[in-house]
C-alpha positions as CSV (number, residue, x, y, z in Angstrom):
1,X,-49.6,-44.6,91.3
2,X,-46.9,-43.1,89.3
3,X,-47.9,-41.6,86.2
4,X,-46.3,-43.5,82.9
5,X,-43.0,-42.1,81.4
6,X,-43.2,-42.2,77.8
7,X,-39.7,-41.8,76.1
8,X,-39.1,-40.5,72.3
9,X,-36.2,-40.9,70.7
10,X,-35.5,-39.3,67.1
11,X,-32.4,-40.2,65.1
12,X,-31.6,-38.4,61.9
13,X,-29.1,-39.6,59.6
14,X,-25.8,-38.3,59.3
15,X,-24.6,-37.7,55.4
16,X,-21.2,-38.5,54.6
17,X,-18.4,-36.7,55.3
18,X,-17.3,-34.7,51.8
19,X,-13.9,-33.2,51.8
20,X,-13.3,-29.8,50.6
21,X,-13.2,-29.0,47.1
22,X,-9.6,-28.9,46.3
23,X,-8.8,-25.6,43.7
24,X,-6.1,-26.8,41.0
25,X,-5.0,-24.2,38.5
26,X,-5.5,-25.4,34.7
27,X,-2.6,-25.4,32.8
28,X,-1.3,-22.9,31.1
29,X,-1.6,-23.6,27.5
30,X,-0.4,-21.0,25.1
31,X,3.9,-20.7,26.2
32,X,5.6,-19.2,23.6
33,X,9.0,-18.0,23.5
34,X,10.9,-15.6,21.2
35,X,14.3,-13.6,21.0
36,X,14.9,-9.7,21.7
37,X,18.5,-8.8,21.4
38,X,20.3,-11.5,23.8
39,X,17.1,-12.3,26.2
40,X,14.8,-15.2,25.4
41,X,11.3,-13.5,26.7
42,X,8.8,-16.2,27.7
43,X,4.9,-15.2,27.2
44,X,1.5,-17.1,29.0
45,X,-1.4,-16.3,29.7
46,X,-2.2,-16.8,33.3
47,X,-4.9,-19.8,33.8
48,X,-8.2,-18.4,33.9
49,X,-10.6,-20.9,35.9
50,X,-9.2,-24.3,38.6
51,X,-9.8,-27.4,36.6
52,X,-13.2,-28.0,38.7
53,X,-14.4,-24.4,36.5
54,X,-14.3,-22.5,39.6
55,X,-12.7,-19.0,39.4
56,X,-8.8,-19.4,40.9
57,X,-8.7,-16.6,43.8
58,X,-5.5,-17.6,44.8
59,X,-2.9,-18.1,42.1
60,X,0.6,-17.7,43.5
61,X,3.3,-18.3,41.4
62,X,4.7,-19.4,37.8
63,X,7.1,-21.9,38.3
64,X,9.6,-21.8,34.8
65,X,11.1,-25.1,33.9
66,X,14.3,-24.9,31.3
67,X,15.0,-28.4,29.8
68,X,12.7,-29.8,32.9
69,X,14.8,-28.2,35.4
70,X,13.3,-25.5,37.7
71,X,14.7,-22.0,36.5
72,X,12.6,-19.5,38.6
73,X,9.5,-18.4,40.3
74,X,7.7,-15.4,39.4
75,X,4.6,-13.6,41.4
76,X,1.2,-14.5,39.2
77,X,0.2,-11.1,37.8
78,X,-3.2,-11.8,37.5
79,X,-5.8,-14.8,36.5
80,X,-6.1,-14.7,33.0
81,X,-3.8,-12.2,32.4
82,X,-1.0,-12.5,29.9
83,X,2.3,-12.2,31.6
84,X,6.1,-12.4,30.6
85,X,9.8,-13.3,31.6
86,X,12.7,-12.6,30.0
87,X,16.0,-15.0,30.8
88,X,19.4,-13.2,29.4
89,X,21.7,-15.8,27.1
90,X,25.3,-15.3,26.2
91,X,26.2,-13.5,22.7
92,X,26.9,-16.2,20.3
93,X,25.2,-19.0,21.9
94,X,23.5,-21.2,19.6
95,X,22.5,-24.4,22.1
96,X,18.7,-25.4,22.0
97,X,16.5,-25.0,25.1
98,X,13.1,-25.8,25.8
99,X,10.6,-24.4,28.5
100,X,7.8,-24.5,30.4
101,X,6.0,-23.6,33.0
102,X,3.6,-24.7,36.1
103,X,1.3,-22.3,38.3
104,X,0.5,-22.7,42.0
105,X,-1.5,-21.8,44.6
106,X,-1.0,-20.2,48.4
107,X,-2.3,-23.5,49.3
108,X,0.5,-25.3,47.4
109,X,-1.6,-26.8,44.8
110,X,0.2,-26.9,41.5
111,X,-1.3,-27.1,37.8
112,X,-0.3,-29.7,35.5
113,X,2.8,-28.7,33.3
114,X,2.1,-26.6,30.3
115,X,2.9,-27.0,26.9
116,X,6.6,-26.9,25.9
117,X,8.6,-24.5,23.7
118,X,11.9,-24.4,22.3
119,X,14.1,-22.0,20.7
120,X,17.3,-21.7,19.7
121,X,19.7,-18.4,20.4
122,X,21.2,-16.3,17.5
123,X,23.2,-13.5,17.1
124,X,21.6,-10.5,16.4
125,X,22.0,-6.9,14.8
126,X,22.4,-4.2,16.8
127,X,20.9,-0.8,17.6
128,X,20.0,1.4,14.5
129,X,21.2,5.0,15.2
130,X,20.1,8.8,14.0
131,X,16.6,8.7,14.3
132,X,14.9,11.4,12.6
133,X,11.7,12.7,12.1
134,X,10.2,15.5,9.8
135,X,6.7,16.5,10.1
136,X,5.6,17.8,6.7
137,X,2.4,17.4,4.0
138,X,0.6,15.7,7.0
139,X,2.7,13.3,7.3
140,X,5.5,12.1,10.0
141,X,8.8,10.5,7.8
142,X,11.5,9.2,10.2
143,X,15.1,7.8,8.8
144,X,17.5,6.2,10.3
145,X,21.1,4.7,9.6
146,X,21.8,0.8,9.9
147,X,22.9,-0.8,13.1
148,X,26.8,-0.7,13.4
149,X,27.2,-4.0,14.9
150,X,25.9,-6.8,12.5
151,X,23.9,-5.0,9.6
152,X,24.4,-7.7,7.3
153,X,21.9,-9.5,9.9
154,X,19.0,-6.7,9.3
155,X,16.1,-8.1,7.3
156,X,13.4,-5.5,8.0
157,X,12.8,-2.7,10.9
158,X,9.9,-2.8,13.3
159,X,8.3,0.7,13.8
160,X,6.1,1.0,17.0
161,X,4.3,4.5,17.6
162,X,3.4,4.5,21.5
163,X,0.0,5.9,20.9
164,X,-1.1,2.6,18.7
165,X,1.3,-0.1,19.9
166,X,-0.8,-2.7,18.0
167,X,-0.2,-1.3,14.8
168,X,3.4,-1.7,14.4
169,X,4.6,-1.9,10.8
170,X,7.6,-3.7,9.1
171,X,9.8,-2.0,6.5
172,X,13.0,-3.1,5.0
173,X,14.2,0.8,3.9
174,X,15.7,3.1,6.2
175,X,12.5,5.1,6.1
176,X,9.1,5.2,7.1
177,X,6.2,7.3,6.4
178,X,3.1,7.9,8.7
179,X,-0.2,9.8,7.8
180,X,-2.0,9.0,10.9
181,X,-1.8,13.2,10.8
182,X,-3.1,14.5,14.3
183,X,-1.9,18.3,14.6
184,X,-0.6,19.2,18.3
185,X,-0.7,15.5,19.4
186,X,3.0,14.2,20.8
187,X,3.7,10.6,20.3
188,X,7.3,8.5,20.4
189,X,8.5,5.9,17.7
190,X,10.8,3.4,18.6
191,X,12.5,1.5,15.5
192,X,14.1,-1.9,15.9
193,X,16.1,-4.0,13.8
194,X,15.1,-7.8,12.9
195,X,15.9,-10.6,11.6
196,X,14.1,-13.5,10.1
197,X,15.2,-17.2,11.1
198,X,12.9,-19.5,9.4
199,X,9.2,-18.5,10.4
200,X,10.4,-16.6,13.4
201,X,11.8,-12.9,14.6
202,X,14.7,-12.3,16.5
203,X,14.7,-8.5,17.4
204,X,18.1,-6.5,17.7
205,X,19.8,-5.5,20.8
206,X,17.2,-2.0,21.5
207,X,15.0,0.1,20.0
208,X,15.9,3.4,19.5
209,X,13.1,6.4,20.2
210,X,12.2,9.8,19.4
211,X,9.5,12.1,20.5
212,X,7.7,13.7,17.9
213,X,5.6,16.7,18.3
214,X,3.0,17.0,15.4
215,X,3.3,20.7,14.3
216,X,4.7,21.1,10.8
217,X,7.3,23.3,10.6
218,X,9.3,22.7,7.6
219,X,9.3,25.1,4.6
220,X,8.2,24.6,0.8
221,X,10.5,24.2,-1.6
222,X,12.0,27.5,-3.4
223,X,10.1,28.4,-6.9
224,X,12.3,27.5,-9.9
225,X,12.1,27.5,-13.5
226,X,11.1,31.6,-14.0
227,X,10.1,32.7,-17.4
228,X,8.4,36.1,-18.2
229,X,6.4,37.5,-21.1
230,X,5.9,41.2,-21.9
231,X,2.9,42.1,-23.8
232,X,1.0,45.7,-24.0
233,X,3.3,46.9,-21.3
234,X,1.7,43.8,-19.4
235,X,4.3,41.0,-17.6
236,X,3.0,37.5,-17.9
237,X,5.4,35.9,-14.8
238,X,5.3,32.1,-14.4
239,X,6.9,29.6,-12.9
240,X,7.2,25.9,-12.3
241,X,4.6,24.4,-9.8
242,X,5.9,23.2,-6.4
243,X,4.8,19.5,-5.9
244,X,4.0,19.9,-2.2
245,X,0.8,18.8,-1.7
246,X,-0.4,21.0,1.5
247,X,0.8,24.3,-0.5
248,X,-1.8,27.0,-0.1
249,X,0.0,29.5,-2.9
250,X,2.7,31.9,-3.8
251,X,4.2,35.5,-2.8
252,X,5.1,37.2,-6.2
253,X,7.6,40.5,-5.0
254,X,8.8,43.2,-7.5
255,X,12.2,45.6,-7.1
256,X,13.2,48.2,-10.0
257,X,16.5,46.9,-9.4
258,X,18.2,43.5,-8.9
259,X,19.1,43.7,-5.1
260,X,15.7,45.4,-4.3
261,X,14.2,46.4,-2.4
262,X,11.5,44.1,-3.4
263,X,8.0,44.7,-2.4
264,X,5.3,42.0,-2.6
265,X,2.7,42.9,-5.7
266,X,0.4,39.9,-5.7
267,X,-2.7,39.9,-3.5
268,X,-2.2,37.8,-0.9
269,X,-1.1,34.3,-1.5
270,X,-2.1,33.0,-5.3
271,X,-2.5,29.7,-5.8
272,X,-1.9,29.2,-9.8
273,X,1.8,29.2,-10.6
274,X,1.2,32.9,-12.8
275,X,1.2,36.2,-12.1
276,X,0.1,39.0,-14.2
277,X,1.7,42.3,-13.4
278,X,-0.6,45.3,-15.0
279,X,1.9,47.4,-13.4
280,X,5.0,46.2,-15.1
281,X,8.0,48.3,-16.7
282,X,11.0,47.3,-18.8
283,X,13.6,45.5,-17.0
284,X,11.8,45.1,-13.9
285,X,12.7,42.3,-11.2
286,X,10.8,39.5,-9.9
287,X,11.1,37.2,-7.0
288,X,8.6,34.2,-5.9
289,X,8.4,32.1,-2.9
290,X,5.7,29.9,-1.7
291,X,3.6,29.3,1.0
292,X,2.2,25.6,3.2
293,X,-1.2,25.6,4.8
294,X,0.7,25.7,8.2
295,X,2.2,29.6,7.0
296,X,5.8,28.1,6.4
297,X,7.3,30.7,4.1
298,X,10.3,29.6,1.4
299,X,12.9,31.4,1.0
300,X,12.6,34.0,-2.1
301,X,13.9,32.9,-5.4
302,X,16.7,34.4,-6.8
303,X,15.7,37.4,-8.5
304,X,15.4,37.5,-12.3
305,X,14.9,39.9,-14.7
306,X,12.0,40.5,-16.8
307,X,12.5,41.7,-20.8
């Protein structure tokens, strides 16, 4: 007798079948477009997360639309990441156009189409020229001279300094004071000319730069304005104060005659604008120059004569 087969059979249920998650880019949400010299530069910030949340690993390329009408394709720089474009117009073109843009994927998914912007082309002032700079009373003052192609366009002059890009400050003179002092540091300003159209820039055709080096080296002014007193075979010698404000004092010099040789009679570097001279005889000479906290000398005051 054959022993009895049992069979089992077990049957587990099969879920359904899910396709992938598909990554979309969101779209980019924050265009904005503005005008430097005779390019209109495009600025977005890269999408951040796929419209499921999910971080976007694969971002490819930002696809620019001009009046709906694709333009160009540019490499994504990064997710999240602001990134620009600049598109060069003609000189004196003054025709509306409006942009956007769409961001895809190596898989060829593509994000809805941002927000759009428009602007409208104008001319612009040129390059400003002779940029100076003078380090001096812990300060930096930089001048300049007006564009020479369209100044009566300039409304104001954007002044960058490389080390705080961020901080860039508008003035409407041909001038521009900085006391963010740092002895020994070397930074570059770059000055642009603007100008306003409505509630928006347009920025001139270049900046101009110049490499500054922080080490004051100009001298104080010359001592004017001499009188002396004689008293008791005493010389009361002053003179009017020199409005720099990083002055540390004064060289007071003395000569029996008028073309010296004059030999310096104060001790060391004085600070009030006075000298007494115990030593003093009739028709002595007197010369006075002044000295900055950085040991720039003035040149020596004319000589004059005491009574």
């Amino acid at each position: 007798m054959l022993p009895a087969l049992f069979v089992v059979s077990s049957c587990a249920k099969v879920g359904d079948v899910k396709p992938p998650f598909v990554r979309i880019p969101e779209a980019v949400t924050d265009l904005s477009a503005t005008q430097s010299g005779y390019s209109i530069v495009l600025t977005w910030t890269n999408p951040s997360r796929n419209i499921d949340l999910s971080e976007p690993t694969n971002l490819a390329h930002v696809h620019i639309l001009s009046d709906a009408e694709h333009l160009a394709a540019v490499s994504v720089s990064g997710a999240g990441k602001p990134q620009t474009y600049s598109i060069p117009v003609a000189q004196g073109s003054d025709i509306a156009r409006r942009f956007s843009v769409i961001v895809d994927t190596t898989r060829g998914k593509t994000s809805k189409v941002s927000n759009t912007v428009e602007i409208t082309p104008v001319v612009v002032p040129g390059s400003i020229s002779n940029l100076q700079a003078t380090v001096d009373q812990r300060r930096i003052t930089l001048t300049w001279d007006k564009p020479q192609e369209h100044p009566e366009l300039v409304d104001a002059y954007i002044v960058t300094r490389s080390d705080k890009p961020a901080e860039s400050e508008s003035v409407s003179d041909l001038r521009f004071e900085d006391k963010r002092y740092q002895k020994g540091m070397t930074v570059t300003y770059q000055v642009t000319a603007i100008r306003h159209i409505g509630d928006r820039i347009a920025s001139g055709t270049g900046a101009e730069s110049k490499e500054v080096l922080i080490v004051d080296k100009t001298q104080p002014q010359t001592p004017s304005g001499f009188e002396a007193l004689e008293s008791d075979s005493i010389a009361y010698v002053t003179w009017e104060a020199n409005k720099e404000t990083d002055l540390i004092g004064y060289h007071v010099f003395r000569a029996e005659r008028m073309d010296g040789p004059f030999k310096l009679v104060s001790p060391g570097a004085i600070k009030n604008n006075q000298f007494i001279d115990p030593e003093y005889k009739s028709g002595m000479y007197y010369t006075v120059s002044a000295i900055d906290e950085d040991g720039n000398e003035s040149p020596p005051s004319p000589a004059f004569r005491a009574p």
